[in-house]
C-alpha positions as CSV (number, residue, x, y, z in Angstrom):
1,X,-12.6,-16.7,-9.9
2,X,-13.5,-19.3,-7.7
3,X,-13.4,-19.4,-3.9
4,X,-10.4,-21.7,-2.4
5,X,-11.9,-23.3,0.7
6,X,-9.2,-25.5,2.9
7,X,-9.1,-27.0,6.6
8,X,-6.1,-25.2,8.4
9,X,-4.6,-24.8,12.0
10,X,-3.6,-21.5,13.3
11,X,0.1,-21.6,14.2
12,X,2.7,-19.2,16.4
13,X,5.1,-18.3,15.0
14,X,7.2,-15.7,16.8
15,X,4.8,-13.5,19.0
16,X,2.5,-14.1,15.1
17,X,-0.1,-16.0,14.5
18,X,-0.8,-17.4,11.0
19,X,-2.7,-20.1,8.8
20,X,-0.5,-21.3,6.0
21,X,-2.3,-21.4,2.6
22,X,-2.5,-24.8,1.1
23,X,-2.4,-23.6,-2.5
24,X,-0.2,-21.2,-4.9
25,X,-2.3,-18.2,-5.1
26,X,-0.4,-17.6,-8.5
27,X,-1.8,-20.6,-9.6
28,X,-5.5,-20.4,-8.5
29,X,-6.1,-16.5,-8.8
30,X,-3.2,-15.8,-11.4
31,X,0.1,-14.3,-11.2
32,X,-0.1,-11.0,-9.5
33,X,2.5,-8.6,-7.3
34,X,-0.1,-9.1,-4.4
35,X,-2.9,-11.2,-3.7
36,X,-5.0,-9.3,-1.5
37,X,-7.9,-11.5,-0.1
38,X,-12.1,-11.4,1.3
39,X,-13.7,-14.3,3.0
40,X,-13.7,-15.9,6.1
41,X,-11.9,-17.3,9.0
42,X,-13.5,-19.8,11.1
43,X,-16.8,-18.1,10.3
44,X,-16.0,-14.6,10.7
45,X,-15.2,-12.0,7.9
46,X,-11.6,-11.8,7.6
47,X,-9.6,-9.1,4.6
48,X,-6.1,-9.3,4.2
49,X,-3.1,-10.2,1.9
50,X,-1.3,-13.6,0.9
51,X,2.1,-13.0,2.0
52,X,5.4,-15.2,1.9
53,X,6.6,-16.8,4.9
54,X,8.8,-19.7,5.4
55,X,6.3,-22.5,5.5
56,X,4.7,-21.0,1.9
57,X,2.0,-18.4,1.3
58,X,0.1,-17.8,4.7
59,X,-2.6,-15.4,6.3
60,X,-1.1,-13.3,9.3
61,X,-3.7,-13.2,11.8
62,X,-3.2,-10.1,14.0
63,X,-4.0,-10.2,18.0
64,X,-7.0,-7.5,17.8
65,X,-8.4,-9.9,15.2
66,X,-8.3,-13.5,17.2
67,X,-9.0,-11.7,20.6
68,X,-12.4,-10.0,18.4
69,X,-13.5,-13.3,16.7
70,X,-12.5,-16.2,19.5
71,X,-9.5,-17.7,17.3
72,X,-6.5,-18.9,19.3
73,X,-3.5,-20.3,18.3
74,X,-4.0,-24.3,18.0
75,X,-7.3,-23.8,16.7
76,X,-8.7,-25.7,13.3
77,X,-10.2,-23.1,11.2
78,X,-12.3,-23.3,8.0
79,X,-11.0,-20.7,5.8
80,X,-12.7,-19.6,2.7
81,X,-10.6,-16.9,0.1
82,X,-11.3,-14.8,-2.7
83,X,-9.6,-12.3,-4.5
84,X,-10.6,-9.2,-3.2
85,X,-11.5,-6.5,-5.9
86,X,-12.3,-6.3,-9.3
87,X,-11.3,-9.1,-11.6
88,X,-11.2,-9.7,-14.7
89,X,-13.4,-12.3,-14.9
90,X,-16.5,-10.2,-13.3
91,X,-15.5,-6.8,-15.3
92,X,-17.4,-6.0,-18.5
93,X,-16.3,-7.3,-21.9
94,X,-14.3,-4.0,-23.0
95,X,-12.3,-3.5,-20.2
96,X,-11.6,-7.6,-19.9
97,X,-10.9,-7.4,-23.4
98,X,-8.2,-4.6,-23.7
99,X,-6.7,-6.1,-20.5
100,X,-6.2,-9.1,-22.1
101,X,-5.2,-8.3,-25.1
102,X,-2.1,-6.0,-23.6
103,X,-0.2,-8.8,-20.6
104,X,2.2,-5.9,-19.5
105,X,-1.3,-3.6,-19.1
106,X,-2.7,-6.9,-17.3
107,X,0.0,-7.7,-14.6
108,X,0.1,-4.5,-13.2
109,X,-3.6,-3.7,-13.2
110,X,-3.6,-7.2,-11.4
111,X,-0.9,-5.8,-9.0
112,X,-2.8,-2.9,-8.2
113,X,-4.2,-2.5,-4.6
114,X,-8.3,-2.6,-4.4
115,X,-8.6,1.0,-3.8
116,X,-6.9,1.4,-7.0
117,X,-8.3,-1.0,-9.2
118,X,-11.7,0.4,-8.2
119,X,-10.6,4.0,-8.7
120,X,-10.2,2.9,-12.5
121,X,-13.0,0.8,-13.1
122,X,-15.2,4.2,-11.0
123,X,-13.9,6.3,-13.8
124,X,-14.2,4.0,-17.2
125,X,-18.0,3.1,-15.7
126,X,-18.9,7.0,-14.8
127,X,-18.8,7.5,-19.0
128,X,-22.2,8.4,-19.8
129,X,-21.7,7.9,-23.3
130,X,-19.9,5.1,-25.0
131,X,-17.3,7.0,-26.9
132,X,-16.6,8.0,-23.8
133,X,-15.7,4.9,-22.1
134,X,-13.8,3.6,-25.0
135,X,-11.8,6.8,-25.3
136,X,-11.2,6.4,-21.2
137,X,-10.3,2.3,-21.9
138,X,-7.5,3.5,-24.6
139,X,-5.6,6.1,-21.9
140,X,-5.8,3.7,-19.3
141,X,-4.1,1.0,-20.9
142,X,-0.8,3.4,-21.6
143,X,-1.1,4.4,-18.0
144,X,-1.2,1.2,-16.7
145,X,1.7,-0.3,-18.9
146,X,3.9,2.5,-17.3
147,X,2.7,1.1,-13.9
148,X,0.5,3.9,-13.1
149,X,-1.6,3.7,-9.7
150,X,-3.7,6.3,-10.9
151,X,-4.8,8.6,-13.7
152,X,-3.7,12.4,-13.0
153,X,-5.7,14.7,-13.0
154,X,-6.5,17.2,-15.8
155,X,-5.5,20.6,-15.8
């Protein structure tokens, strides 16, 4: 997925400060529950989530943050975003496959948070043998389609 690099100003709104995203993020990075986001901010890393505000999809900026970087409210910014995690277009042609062929599967892999889309892709790529990973690729896809964060342990 490509990065989405715009010009913004950092508004106030209420004791917040925020950057309102110039795009859908539904349209650029797909539909998803959450769209959380790496890149940068004026030059400086910045990690977060695409959330809903009034004025559209924005990026809430939070004070430790501006004080830490040198971004006040009324500044122009450059921002640069990228979905943060694994997607589907970087994973390996098994698991992009199964994914895709199984949309319920999909979306809520898509809605996962990072820590759990990483925690299944660390367990299909730990297979050492590929039996393995396909046998691991066909229970996660049941898992997932019941909207599973995570696999349970065996007993």
């Amino acid at each position: 997925m490509a990065d989405e690099t715009f010009a913004a100003s950092v508004r106030a709104v209420g004791a917040r400060a925020l950057i309102v995203v110039p795009f859908e993020p539904d349209t650029a990075w797909g539909v998803r529950t959450r769209h959380s986001v790496t890149g940068s901010v004026a030059g400086h890393p910045f990690r977060g989530k695409v959330e809903a505000s009034a004025d559209g999809p924005c990026l809430y900026l939070g004070p430790a943050w501006r004080r830490d970087n040198g971004v006040e409210v009324g500044d122009e910014v450059e921002v640069i975003l990228r979905p943060e995690g694994p997607q589907l277009d970087t994973m390996e042609p098994d698991v992009a496959a199964a994914l895709a062929a199984d949309p319920e599967a999909r979306a809520n892999f898509e809605g996962l948070t990072t820590f759990c889309r990483k925690n299944y892709m660390r367990w299909i790529d730990s297979a050492k043998r590929p039996e393995t990973r396909a046998r691991r690729i066909a229970e996660m896809m049941p898992l997932l389609r019941r909207g599973a964060e995570e696999r349970t342990a065996r007993p």
